[in-house]
C-alpha positions as CSV (number, residue, x, y, z in Angstrom):
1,X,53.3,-108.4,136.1
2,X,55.7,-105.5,134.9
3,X,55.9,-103.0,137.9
4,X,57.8,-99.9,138.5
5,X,58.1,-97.2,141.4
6,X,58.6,-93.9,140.8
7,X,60.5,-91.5,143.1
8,X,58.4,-88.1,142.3
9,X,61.8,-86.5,144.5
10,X,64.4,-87.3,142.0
11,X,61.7,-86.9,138.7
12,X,60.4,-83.5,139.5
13,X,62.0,-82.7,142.4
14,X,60.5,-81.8,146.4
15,X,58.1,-78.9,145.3
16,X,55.2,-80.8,143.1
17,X,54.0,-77.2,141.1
18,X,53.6,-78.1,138.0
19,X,51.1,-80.2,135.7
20,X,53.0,-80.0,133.1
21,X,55.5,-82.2,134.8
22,X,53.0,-84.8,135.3
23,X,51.7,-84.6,132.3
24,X,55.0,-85.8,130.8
25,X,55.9,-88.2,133.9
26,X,52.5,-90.3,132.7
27,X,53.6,-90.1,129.5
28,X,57.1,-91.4,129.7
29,X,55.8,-94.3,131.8
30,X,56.9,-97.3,130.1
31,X,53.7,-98.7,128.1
32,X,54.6,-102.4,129.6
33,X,54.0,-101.3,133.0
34,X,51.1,-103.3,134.9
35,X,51.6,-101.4,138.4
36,X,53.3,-98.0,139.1
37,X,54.3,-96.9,142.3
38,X,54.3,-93.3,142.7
39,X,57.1,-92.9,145.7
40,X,55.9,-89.9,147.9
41,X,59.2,-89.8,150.2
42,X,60.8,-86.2,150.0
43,X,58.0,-84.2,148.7
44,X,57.3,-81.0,150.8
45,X,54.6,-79.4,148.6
46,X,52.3,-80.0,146.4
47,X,50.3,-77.7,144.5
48,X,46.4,-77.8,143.7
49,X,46.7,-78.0,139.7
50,X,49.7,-80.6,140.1
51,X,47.3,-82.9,142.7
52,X,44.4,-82.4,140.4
53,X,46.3,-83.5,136.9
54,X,47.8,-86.4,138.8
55,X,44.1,-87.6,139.7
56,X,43.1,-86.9,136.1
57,X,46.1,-88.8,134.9
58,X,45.8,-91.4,137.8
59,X,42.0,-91.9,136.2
60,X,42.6,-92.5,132.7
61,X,46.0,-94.6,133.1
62,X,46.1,-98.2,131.2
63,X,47.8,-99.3,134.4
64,X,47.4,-99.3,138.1
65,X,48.8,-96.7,140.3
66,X,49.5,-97.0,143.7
67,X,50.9,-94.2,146.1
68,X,53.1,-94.5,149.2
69,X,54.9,-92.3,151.7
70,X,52.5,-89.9,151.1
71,X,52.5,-86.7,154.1
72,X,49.3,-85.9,155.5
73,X,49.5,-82.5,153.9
74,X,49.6,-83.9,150.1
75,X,46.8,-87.1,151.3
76,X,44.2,-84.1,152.3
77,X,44.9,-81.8,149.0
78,X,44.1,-85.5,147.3
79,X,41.3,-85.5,149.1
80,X,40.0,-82.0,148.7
81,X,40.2,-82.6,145.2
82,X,38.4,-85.9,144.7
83,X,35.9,-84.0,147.0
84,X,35.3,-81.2,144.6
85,X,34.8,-83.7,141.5
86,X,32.6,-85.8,143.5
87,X,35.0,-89.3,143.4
88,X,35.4,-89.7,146.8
């Protein structure tokens, strides 16, 4: 099993705005990987169109993805979301 963690801090930085930098996060995710960790620690906002490209990413991913160190503030936009496209 080929698994990696990825700090989202030091990739995109503390402020999670943009989809586009998911968008290419996913997509520079090595091809091998089995099981990525995306590493929560040091993020103090995330935006709604980040969280919701994440989940679509999250979704259609050919491996698994697995969150820690997640705030309570970025778990409930998470959940909002999933809310509103009825996957919760």
């Amino acid at each position: 099993m080929n698994q990696i963690e990825v700090y989202l801090e030091k990739e995109i930085g503390p402020d999670l705005g943009s989809r586009q930098k998911i968008e290419e996060l996913f997509k520079n995710i090595d091809s091998n990987a089995s099981k990525v960790i995306m590493n929560f620690e040091g993020i103090d906002f995330m935006g709604r169109s980040f969280a919701q490209e994440y989940l679509n990413r999250k979704h259609i991913a050919t491996f698994e993805v697995i969150e820690k160190n997640m705030s309570e503030d970025i778990q409930k936009m998470f959940e909002i979301i999933l809310k509103l496209n009825n996957r919760l």
